[in-house]
Each structure stands twice: as C-alpha cells, then as structure tokens.
C-alpha positions in Angstrom: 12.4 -5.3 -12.6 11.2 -7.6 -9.8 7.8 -8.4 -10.8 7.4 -12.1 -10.2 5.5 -14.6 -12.1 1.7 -15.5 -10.6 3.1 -19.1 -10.1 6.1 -18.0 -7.7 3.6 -15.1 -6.2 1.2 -17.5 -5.2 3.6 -19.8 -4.0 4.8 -17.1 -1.7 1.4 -15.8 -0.7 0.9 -19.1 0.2 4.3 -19.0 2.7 3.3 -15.9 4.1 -0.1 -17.7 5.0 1.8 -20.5 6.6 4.1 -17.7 8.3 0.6 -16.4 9.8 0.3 -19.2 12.0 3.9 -18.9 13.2 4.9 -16.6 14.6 8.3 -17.1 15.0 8.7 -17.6 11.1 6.9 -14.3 10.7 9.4 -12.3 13.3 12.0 -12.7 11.0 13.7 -9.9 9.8 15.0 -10.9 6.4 11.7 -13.0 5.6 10.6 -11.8 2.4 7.5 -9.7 2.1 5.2 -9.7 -1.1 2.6 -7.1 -2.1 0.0 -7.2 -4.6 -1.1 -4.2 -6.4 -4.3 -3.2 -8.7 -4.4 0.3 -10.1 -7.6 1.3 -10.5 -7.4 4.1 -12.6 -4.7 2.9 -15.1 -5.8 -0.8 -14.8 -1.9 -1.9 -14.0 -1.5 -5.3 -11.9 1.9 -5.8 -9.7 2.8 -9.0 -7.8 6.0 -7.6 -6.5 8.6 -9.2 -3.6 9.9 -6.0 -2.1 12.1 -7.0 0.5 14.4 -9.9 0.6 17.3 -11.5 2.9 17.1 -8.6 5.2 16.9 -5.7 2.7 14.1 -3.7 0.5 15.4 -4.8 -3.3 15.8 -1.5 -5.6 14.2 -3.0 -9.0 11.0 -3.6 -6.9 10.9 -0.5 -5.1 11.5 0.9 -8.3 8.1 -1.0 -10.0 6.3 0.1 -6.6 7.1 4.1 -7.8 6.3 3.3 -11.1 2.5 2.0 -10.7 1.7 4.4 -7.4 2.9 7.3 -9.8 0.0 10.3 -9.8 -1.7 8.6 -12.7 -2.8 12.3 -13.6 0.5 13.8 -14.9 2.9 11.0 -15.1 5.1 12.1 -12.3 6.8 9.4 -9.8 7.6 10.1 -6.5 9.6 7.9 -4.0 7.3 5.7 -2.0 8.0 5.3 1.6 9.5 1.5 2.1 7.7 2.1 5.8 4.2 2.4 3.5 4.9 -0.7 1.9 5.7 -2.1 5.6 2.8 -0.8 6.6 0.6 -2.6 3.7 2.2 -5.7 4.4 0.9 -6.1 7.9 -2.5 -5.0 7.3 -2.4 -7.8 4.1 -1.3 -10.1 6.9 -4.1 -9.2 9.4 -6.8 -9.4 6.8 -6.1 -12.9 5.7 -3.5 -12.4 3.2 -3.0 -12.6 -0.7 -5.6 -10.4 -1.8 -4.8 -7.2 -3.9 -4.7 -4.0 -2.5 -7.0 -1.7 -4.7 -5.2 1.4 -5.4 -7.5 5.0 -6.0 -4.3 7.4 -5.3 -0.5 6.8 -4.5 1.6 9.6 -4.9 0.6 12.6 -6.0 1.9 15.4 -7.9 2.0 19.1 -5.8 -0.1 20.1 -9.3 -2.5 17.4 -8.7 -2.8 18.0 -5.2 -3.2 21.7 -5.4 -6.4 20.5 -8.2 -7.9 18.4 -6.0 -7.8 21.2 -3.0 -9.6 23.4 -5.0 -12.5 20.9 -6.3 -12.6 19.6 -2.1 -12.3 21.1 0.7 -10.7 17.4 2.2 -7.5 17.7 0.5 -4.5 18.8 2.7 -2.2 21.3 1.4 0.7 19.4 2.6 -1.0 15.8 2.0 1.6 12.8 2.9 0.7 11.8 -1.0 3.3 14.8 -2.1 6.0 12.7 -0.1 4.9 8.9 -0.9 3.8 8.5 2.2 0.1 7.7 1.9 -2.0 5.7 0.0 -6.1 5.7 -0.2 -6.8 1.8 -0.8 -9.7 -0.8 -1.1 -8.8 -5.0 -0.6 -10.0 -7.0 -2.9 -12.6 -9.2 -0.7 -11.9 -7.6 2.6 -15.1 -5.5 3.7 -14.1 -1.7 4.2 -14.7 -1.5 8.0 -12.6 -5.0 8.0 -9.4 -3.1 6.8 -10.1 0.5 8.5 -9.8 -1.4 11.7 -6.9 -3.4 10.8 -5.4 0.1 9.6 -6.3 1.3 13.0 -5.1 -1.0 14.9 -1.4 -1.2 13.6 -1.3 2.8 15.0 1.4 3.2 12.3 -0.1 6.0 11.0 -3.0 7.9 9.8 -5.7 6.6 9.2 -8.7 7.9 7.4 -12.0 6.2 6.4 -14.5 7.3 3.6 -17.4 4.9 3.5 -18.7 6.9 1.0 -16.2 7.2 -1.1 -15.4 3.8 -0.7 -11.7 3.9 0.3 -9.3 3.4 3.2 -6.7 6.4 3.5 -3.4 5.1 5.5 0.1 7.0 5.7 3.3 7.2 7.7 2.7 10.2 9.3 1.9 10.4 12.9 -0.9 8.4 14.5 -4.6 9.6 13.8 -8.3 9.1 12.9 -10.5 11.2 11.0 
C-alpha cells in the first residue's frame, strides 16, 4: 500500500506549497500529487501520493477505494483518478495540506436507493454509484471558501449544502445547484 509516513507527507505538502508559487514546477506532468484523507464516519486517516513520475500508482489508488468505500455496506467501488485530480487542485487553491473531510465517497446502488427514499435530494443515477463524486468539508478552509474554489475549476458538478455542512463535487458535466 502507498500510504506514506506523516514525516515524508509533510515534506511533500510542503513541495507542493513551494510548487504553488511556481508555476512552472506545478505544470509538470509527472510531478507527484499527494491527497489527505479523513473519514468521517469510519474515523480512517490517509496521507496517500497518488500519482508519480507521470502515472497514477495502483497500491494508492487502491487505499483511495478502500477508505471512499460506502461505509454503509462495505462495498468498494473504483474512484475516478479524474476525482482525485479534481481534489488536488482545489487542495492547491485553498492553500494546501489540509485534509479533505470525507461525509460520502462511493456509494453502493443499495445505499443509494436508501437514501432516495429517506430524501428527495438523492439522484437515482448519483455519480457516487460510479466513484465519481464526493461530498467533502476541508479541514480549516470556510465552506463558501472551497464551494468557490469547486466552482471555479468548472470540472464538474458542484453542489453546496450550507446546511448540511458539506461541499458535493464530481466528474460529471459542469453545474451548480
């Protein structure tokens, strides 16, 4: 598994933060790209290095599927690499190194079709069947401060629940709600 020790995470936080200010260091393709992960319903921490020397490295997509699993059932879907992408440039436009706050990865079409019935803001073909959404908090980062962010990337979808206190982002085409 490719779950790095805090000491080497840090350190490459700390590059990415340099990497901020260049950006010529950031356009690199193969630059290495580091997320940080805090599960919030199975209390699971990952400091993971997902893409190296110009390709996404199995062993860590591999922990990604693991911890985004539905934390309902058990079940592991595939996560988008294009998810993770997306993650790691709205890490980089909020300042960097903080962990993303996870409240749902993937999701199970059992879970899904639970969480239809108890609201009616659950879509019966959600992205989160497919890994390719994630409804987040950052650690530090004020909600509005990372739904913009989301926003403006135009990756994606894009949906904010101030109430709920989450930020829903996903591969799909571009959107708001």
């Amino acid at each position: 598994m490719t779950q790095i020790p805090r000491r080497r995470c840090l350190a490459a936080l700390g590059a990415f933060a340099l990497a901020s200010v260049a950006p010529a260091a950031r356009a690199e393709a193969g630059a290495p790209r580091v997320l940080r992960f805090e599960h919030l319903h199975t209390g699971e921490k990952l400091c993971v290095e997902y893409f190296a020397a110009g390709g996404y490295l199995p062993d860590a997509l591999g922990a990604v599927n693991h911890l985004l699993r539905d934390f309902r059932t058990g079940d592991v879907g595939a996560i988008d690499a294009a998810l993770l992408d997306q993650l790691h440039e709205l890490d980089r436009l909020t300042a960097g190194g903080r962990p993303f706050q996870v409240i749902s990865g993937y999701r199970s079409p059992a879970t899904n079709q639970m969480l239809r019935e108890r609201s009616g803001g659950v879509a019966s073909n959600s992205l989160h069947m497919r890994g390719q959404a994630i409804d987040i908090r950052l650690a530090g980062v004020p909600l509005a401060t990372l739904h913009d962010a989301a926003l403006a990337l135009r990756a994606g979808g894009v949906g904010y629940y101030p109430a709920s206190d989450f930020v829903h982002v996903d591969t799909g085409r571009v959107r708001a709600w």
